[in-house]
N, C-alpha and C positions, 0 to 999 in steps of 0.2 A: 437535377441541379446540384450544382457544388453545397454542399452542408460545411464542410472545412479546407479555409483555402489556407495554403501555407506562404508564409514569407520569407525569407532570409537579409530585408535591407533592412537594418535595422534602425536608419535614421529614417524613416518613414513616419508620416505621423501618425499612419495608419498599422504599423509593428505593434504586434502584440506580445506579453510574455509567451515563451512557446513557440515564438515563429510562426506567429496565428497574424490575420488579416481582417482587421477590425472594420473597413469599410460597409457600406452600405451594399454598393455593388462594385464589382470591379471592368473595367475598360481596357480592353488588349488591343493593340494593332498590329499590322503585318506591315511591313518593308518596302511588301514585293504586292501590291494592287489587296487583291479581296484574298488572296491564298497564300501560304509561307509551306513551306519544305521542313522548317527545324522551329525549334525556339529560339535560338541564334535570329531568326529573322522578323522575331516580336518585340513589342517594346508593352509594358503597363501603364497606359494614360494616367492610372487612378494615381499610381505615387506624387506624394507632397512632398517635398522634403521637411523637418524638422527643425523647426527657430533656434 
């Protein structure tokens, strides 16, 4: 399991200094059913955006 997940949004409210990903856990989906080709065809459920 991931120990260090990195980020680069950084109006997330889960951005951490570092480009670190301060969540609890993180939720990925595909596009394309249960399988994706790229990371182009993911999106990150977990992100919040930043008040």
């Amino acid at each position: 399991m991931a120990q260090d997940v990195l980020c680069e949004v950084n109006n997330c409210t889960y951005w951490k200094k570092g480009n670190h990903c301060g969540a609890d856990q993180i939720y990925v989906v595909s596009h394309k059913g249960d399988r994706a080709k790229n990371s182009y065809e993911t999106d990150c459920k977990t992100f919040e955006a930043q008040e």
